[in-house]
C-alpha positions in Angstrom: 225.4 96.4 -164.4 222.7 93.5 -165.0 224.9 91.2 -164.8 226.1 92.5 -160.9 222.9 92.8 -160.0 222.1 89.3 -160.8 225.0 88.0 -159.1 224.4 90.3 -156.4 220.6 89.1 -156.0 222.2 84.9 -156.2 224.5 85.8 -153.7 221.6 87.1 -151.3 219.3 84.0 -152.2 222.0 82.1 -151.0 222.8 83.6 -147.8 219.2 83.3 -147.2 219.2 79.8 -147.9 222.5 79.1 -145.3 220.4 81.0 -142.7 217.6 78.8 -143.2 219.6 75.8 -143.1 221.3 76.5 -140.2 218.0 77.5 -138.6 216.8 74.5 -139.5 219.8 72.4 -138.0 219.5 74.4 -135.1 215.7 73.3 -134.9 216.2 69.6 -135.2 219.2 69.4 -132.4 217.5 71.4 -130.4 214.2 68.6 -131.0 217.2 65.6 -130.8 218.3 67.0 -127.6 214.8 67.3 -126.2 214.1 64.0 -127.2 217.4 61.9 -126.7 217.0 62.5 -122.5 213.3 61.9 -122.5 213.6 58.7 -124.0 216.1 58.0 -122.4 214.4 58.8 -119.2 211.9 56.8 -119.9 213.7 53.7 -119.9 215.3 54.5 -117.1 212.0 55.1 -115.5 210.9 51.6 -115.8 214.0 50.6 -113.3 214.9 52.3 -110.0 214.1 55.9 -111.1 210.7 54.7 -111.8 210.3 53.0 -108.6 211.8 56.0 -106.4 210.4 58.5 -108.3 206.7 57.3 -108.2 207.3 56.3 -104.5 208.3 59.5 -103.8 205.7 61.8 -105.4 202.9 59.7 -104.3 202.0 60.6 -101.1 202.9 64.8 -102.2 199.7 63.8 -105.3 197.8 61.4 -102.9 196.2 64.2 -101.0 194.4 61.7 -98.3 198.1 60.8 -97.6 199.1 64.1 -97.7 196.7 64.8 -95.2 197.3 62.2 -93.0 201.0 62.4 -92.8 200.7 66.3 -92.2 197.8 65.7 -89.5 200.8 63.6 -88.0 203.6 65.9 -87.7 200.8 68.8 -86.7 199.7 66.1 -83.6 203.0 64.9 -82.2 204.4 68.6 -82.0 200.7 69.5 -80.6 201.4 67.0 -77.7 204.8 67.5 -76.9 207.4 65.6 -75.5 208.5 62.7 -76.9 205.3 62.8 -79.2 206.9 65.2 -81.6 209.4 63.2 -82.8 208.3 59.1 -82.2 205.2 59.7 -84.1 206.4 61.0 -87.2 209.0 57.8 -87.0 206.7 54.8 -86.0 204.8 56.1 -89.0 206.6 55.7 -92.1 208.6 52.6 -90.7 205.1 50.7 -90.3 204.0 52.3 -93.5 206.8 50.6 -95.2 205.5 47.5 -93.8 202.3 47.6 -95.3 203.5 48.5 -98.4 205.4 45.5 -98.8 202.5 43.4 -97.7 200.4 45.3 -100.7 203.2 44.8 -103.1 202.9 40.7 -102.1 199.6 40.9 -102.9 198.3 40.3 -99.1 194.7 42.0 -99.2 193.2 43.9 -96.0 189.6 45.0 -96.0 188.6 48.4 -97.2 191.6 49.9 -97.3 190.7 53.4 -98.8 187.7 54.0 -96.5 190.3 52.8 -93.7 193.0 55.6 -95.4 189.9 58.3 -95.7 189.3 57.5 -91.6 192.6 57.6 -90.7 192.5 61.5 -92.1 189.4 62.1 -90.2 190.4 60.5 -86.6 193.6 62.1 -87.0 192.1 65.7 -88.0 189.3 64.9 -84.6 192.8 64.3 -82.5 194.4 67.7 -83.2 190.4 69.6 -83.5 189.7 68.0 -79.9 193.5 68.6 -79.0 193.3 64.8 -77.8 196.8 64.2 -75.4 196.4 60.3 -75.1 199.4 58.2 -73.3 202.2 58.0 -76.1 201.5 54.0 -76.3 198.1 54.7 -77.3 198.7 57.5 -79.7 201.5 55.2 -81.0 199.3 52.0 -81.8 196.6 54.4 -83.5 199.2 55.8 -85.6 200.8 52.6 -86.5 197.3 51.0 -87.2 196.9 54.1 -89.5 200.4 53.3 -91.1 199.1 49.5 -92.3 196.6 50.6 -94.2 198.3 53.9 -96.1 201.3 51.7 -97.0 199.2 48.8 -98.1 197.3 52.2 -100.4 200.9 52.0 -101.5 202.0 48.9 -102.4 198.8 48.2 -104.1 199.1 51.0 -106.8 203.4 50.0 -107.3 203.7 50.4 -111.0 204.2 47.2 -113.0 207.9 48.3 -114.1 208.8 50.1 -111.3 211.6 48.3 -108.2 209.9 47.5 -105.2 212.7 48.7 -102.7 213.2 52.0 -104.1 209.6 52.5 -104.3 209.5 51.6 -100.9 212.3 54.2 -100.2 210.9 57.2 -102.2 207.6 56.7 -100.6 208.7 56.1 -97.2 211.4 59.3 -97.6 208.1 61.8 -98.9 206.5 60.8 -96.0 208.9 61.8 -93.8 209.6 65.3 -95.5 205.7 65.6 -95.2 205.6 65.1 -91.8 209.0 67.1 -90.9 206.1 70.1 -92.7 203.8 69.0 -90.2 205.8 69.0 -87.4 207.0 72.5 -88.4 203.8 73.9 -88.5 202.9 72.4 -85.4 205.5 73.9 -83.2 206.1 77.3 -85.6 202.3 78.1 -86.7 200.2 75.6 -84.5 200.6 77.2 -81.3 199.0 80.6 -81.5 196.0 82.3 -80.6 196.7 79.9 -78.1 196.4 76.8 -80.1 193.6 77.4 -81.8 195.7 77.6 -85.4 196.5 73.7 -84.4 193.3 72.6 -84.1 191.5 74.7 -86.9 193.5 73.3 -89.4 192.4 70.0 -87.6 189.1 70.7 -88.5 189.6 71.4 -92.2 191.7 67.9 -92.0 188.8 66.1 -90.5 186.6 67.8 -93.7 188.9 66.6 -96.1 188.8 63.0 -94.5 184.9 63.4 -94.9 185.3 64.3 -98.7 187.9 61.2 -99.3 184.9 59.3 -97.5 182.1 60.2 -99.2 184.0 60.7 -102.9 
């Protein structure tokens, strides 16, 4: 009876022991396959993944960029016409030119108190519900551009590729303003235009905070 007992008893300390060994294969695949993709990933990053990826999420982090490129969309669907639509363009396509002039190393003067007014005069535009001739509103907004993708190129990671920076910032911006110009037409409008232009205001606040920050 002993003798069952103690084989009995073996038999359970093994069993035991496979469970815990298989837990703790289970454990370590489960940390191999965590580990194998983010390392892996972060190899990667240092190519065009990297490039894209921090292009891209810039401007969403960047929140004086996220301002300004919103204040965009919000304007050109404020003023109508052929406003909605060339704005938001002439935007990131001149943005994309000063980031490339950044990433050469070509310097402009104060560029982040330029990118901090650039959120306030555009906030003032929509707050004042300014309707300037589309030339005019398209050289402001260009002027704007220089400086934000110069912001850009400047900060380019070390490992990341230029181009697809380029790209990933340049494609942000556009969703951005897309949000902007959806709001504008959607949202902006009511109470007679008065949800347009208070969100205008707290644009030209956040300017004043990138300004004095």
């Amino acid at each position: 009876m002993s003798v069952e007992i103690g084989l009995l008893t073996e038999a359970q300390t093994n069993g035991a022991t496979v469970r815990q060994s298989r837990r703790a294969r289970r454990v370590w695949l489960l940390v191999l396959a965590l580990l194998i993709p983010g390392h892996a990933l972060a190899h990667e990053a240092q190519g065009a993944l990297g490039g894209f990826v921090s292009g891209f999420t810039h401007p969403i982090f960047g929140y004086d960029h996220l301002f300004a490129m919103l204040a965009v969309g919000i304007w050109g669907a404020q003023m109508g016409g052929g406003s909605i639509w060339t704005l938001p363009v002439v935007f990131p396509l001149i943005m994309a030119v000063g980031g490339f002039l950044g990433a050469a190393g070509v310097s402009l003067p104060n560029v982040e108190i330029m990118v901090a007014l650039s959120v306030v005069g555009l906030g003032l535009a929509i707050a004042l519900e300014l309707k300037p001739a589309l030339l005019i509103a398209t050289l402001a907004v260009g002027a704007f551009a220089v400086f934000h993708g110069h912001a850009h190129g400047t900060e380019l990671p070390a490992a990341a590729d230029p181009i697809t920076y380029a790209v990933g910032f340049v494609s942000a911006t556009g969703l951005i303003h897309l949000v902007g110009i959806g709001f504008g037409l959607l949202v902006g409008s009511a109470l007679n235009g008065w949800v347009a232009r208070g969100a205008g205001v707290l644009i030209v606040l956040g300017g004043v905070y990138f300004l004095i920050t």
